[in-house]
C-alpha positions in Angstrom: 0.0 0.0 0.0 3.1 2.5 0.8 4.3 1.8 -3.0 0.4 2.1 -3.7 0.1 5.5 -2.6 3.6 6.8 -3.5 3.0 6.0 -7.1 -0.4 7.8 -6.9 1.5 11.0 -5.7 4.1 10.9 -8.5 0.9 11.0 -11.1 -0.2 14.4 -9.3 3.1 15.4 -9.2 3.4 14.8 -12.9 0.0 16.7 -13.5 0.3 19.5 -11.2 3.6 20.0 -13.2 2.5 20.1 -16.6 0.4 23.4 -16.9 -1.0 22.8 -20.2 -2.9 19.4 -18.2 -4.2 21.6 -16.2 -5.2 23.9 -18.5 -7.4 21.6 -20.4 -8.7 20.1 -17.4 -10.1 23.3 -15.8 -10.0 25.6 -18.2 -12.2 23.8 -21.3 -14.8 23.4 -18.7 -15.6 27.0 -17.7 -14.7 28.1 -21.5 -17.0 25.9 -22.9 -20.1 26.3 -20.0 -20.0 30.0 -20.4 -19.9 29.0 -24.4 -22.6 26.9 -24.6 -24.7 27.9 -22.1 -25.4 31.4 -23.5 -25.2 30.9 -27.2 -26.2 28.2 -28.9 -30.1 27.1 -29.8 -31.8 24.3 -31.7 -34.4 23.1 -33.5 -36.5 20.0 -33.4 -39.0 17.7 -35.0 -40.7 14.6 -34.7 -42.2 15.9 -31.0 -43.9 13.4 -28.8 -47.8 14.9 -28.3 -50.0 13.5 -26.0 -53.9 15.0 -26.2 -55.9 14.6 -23.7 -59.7 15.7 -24.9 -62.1 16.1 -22.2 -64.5 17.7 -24.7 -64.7 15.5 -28.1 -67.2 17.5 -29.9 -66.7 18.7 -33.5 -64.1 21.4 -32.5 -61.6 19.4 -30.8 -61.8 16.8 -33.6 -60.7 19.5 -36.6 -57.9 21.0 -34.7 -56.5 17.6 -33.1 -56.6 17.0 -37.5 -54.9 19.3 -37.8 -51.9 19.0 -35.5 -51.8 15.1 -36.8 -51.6 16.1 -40.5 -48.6 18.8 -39.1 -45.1 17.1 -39.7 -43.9 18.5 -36.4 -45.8 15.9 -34.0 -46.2 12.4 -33.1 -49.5 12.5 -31.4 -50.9 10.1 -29.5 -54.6 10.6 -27.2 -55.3 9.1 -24.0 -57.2 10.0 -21.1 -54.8 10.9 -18.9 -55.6 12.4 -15.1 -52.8 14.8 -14.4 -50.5 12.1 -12.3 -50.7 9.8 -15.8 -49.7 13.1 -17.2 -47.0 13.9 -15.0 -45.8 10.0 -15.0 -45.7 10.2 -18.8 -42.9 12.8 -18.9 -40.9 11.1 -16.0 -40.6 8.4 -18.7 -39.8 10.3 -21.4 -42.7 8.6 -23.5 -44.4 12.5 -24.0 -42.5 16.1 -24.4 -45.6 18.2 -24.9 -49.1 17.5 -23.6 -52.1 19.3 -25.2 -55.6 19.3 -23.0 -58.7 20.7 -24.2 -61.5 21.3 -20.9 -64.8 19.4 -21.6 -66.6 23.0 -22.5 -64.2 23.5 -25.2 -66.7 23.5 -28.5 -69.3 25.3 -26.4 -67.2 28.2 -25.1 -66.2 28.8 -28.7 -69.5 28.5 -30.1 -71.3 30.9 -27.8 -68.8 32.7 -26.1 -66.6 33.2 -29.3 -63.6 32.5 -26.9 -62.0 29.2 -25.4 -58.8 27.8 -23.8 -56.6 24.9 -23.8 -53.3 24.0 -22.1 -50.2 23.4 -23.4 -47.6 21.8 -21.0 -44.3 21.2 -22.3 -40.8 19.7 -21.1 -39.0 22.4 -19.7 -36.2 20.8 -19.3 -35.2 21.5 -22.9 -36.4 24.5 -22.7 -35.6 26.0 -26.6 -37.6 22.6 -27.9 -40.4 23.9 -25.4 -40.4 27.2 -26.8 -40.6 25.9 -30.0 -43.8 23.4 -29.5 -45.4 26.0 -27.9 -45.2 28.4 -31.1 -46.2 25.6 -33.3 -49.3 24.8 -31.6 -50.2 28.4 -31.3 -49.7 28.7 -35.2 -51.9 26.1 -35.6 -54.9 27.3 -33.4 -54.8 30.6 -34.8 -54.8 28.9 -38.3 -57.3 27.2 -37.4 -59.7 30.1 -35.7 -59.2 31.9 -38.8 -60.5 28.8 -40.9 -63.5 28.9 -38.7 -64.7 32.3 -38.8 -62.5 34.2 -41.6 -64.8 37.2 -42.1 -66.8 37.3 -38.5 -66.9 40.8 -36.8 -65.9 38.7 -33.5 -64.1 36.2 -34.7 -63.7 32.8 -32.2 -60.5 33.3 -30.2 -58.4 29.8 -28.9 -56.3 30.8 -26.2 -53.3 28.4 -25.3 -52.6 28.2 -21.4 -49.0 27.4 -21.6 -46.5 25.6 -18.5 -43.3 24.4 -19.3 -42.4 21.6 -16.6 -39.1 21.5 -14.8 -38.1 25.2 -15.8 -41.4 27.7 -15.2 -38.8 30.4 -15.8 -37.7 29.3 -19.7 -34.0 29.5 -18.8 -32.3 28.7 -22.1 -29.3 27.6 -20.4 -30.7 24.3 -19.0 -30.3 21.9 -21.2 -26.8 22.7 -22.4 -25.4 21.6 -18.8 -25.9 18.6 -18.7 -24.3 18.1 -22.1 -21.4 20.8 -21.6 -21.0 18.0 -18.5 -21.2 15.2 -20.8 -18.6 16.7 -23.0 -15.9 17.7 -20.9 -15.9 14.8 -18.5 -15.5 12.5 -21.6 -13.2 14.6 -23.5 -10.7 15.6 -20.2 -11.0 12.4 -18.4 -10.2 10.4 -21.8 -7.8 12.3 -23.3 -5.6 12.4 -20.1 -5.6 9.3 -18.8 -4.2 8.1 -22.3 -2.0 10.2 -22.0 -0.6 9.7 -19.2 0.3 5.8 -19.6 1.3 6.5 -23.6 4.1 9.4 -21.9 5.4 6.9 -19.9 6.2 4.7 -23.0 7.7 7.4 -24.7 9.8 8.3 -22.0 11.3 4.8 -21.3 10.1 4.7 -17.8 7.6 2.1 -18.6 9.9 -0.6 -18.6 11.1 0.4 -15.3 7.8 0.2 -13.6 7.3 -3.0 -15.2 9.7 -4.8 -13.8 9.3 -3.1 -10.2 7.7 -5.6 -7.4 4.4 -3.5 -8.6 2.0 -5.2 -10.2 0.7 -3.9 -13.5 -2.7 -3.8 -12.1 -1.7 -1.0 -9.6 0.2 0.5 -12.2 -3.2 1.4 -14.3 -5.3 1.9 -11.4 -2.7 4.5 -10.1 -2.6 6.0 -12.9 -6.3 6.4 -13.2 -6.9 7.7 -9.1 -5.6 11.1 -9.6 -7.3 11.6 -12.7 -10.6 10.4 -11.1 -10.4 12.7 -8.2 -9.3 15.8 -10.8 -12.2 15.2 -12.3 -14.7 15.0 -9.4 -13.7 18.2 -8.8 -13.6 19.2 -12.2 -17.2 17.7 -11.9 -18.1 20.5 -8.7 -16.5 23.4 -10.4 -19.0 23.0 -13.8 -21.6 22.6 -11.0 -20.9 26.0 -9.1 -20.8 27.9 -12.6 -24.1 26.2 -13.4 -25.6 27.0 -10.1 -24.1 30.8 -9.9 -23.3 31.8 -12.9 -26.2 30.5 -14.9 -28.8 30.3 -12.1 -29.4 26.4 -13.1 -30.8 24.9 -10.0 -30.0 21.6 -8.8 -33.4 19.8 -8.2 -32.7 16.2 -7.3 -30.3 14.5 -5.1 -26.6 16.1 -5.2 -25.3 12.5 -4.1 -27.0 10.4 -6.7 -26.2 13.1 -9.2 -22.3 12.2 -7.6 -22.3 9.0 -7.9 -23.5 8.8 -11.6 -21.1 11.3 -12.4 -17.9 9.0 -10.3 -20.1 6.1 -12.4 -18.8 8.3 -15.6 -15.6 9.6 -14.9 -15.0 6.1 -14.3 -15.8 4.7 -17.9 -13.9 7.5 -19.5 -11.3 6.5 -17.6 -11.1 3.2 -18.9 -11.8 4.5 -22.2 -8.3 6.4 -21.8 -6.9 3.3 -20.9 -7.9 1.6 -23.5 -7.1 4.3 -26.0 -3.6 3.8 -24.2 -3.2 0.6 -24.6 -3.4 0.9 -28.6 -0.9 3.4 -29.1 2.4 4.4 -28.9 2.7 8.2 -28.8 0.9 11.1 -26.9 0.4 12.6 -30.3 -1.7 9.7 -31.2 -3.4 9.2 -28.2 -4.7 12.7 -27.8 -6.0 12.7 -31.4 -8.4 9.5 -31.0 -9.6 10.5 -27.5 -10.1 14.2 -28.7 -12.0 13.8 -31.9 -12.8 10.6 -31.5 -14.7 11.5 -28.3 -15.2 14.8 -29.1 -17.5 14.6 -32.1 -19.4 11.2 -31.3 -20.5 13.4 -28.1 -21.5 16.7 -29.5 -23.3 14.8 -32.7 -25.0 11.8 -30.3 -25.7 13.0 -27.0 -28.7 15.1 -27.9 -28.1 18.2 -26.5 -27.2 20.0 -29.6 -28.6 18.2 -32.4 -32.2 16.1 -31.1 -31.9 12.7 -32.0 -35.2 12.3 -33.3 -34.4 14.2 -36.5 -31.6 11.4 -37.5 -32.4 8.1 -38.7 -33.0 5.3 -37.4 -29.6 3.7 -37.8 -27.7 6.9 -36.4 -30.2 6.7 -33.3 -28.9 3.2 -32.8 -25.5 4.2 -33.0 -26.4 6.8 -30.7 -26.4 4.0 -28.2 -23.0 3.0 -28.2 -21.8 6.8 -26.9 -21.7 6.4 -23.0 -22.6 10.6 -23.1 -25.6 9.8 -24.3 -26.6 8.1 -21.4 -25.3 10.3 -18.8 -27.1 13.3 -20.6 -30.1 11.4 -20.2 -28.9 10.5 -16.5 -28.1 14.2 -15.8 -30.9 15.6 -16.8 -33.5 13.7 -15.1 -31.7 14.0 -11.7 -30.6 17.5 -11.9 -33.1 19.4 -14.0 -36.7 17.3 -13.0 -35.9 16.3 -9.6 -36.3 12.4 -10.3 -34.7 9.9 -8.8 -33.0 6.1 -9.1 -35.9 4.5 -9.9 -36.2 6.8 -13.2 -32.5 6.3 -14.3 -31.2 2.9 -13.0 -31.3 1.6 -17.2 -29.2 4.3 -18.0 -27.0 3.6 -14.5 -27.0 -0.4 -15.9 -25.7 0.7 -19.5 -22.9 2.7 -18.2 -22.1 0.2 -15.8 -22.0 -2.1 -18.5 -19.7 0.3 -20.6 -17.2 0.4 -18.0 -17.0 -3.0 -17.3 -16.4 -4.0 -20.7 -14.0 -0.7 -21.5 -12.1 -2.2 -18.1 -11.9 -5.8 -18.9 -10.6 -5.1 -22.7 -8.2 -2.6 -21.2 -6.4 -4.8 -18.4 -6.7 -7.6 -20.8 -4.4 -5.9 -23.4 -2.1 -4.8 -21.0 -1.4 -8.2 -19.2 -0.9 -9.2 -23.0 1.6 -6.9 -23.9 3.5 -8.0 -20.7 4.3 -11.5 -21.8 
């Protein structure tokens, strides 16, 4: 354990030394939070709609026509109460619900004016913004169609609530995936790094054939990085929290532990990475842009995997950012807890295992 702990302070020795480590382990971070988190927007498609009609008269019927023959939605009606309502976004199986009251037809009939309410996913709060304008482009459509030349005209007025972010605070959904990003891209990049320097340095072969087993030698090289990166982890959440007023709604320790569950197969992707080159050049290269772009193309939080086909959304499932963006978002942003993310906790458990297995395998093979 004394060799244990005195090869784990040479790695922060070797990282506290190296200024340009440091610099892309806590410097990307707030660049790229401040980066993403004020400037960029999307669009989306191919939006989940659940309709709940209390009403079913005439009325209802033509303008739930309508939004089916839209291309923007993927309706499907059920009579929810508002807990199946509630449960159906927890699940993800619904981003926008549409309700019409049961005196919908007659308020617009007689009174020439009638509501419905629109409650969106505010969690991704751009896509909300953006069902919300759809819908109210097709109502008002749709009130024209009804009386186009009537000196009162009928007037449909949306009742809208975005769930999970009542403000619309744009910035919400690019945390999780600015988190997403940087902890695979830092935690990746310099853990491969770290083992490849050692082989170009010719100090490899020295710890080799030290009384220390090859096992530690990974796993030492892999603490200081871990615990780097938790706080790497805190410091994306106090600019979150302050500087972007993104409030933390779930549990701070679950939300931990799935991030130390992440870290942790980013890590072994590094090692892995590590184990199939020979130079840092190399090595920084495949965990940069080869981690880089997977994350920023199949995570979601830029471009909405719904719009891609169907054989990008399966590869989507191969990118363990994905599932932490999924992981993050539920925890942090709608309050939920295990029992809504244990799949996605599974998966990366999964990843890691596998990415950890390959890893020491290779390495115990290059040995003999």
């Amino acid at each position: 354990m004394k060799q244990f702990l005195a090869f784990i302070r040479k790695e922060f020795f070797h990282v506290f030394r190296d200024k340009r480590t440091l610099l892309i382990m806590f410097g990307l971070p707030v660049v790229q939070i401040v980066l993403f988190g004020f400037a960029l927007t999307s669009e989306v498609k191919d939006i989940t709609l659940t309709i709940v009609d209390h009403a079913r008269d005439v009325n209802t019927r033509q303008l739930i026509g309508k939004i089916k023959s839209s291309s923007y939605f993927i309706v499907s009606e059920a009579p929810l109460d508002d807990n199946g309502i509630a449960d159906a976004f927890k699940k993800g199986r619904s981003r926008c619900a549409l309700i019409f009251p049961a005196n919908f037809g007659s308020d617009l009939q007689h009174g020439g004016k009638a509501q419905l309410q629109i409650i969106t996913d505010g969690s991704d709060p751009n896509t909300a913004k953006t069902v919300i304008n759809y819908i109210s482009a097709i109502t008002t459509a749709y009130q024209q169609e009804v009386s186009p030349a009537a000196r009162l005209p009928y007037m449909i007025v949306p009742e809208t609530r975005m769930l999970y972010n009542e403000e619309g605070n744009g910035s919400l959904n690019f945390i999780p995936g600015v988190m997403a990003l940087v902890l695979m891209i830092v935690c990746t990049a310099l853990t491969s790094v770290s083992v490849v320097r050692e082989k170009e340095l010719g100090t490899m072969e020295i710890l080799l054939v030290s009384p220390f087993q090859p096992l530690m030698v990974l796993i030492a090289k892999a603490i200081p990085y871990l615990i780097l990166s938790l706080a790497n982890f805190i410091l994306i959440l106090v600019l979150a929290v302050f500087v972007l007023n993104v409030g933390i709604k779930g549990s701070i320790l679950l939300l931990f532990l799935e991030s130390m569950l992440f870290i942790i197969t980013c890590l072994s992707l590094g090692l892995l990475i590590s184990n199939t080159t020979n130079s840092q050049q190399t090595a920084l290269l495949l965990s940069m842009m080869g981690m880089m772009i997977p994350t920023m193309i199949f995570t979601g939080f830029m471009f909405p995997l719904e719009n891609m086909p169907l054989i990008f959304r399966y590869i989507s499932n191969l990118i363990p950012s994905r599932w932490y963006f999924l992981v993050v978002k539920a925890v942090m942003l709608k309050g939920l807890g295990f029992e809504y993310v244990w799949k996605e906790t599974l998966v990366l458990l999964g990843m890691t295992t596998a990415a950890l297995a390959v890893a020491l395998r290779n390495f115990k093979t290059r040995l003999s």
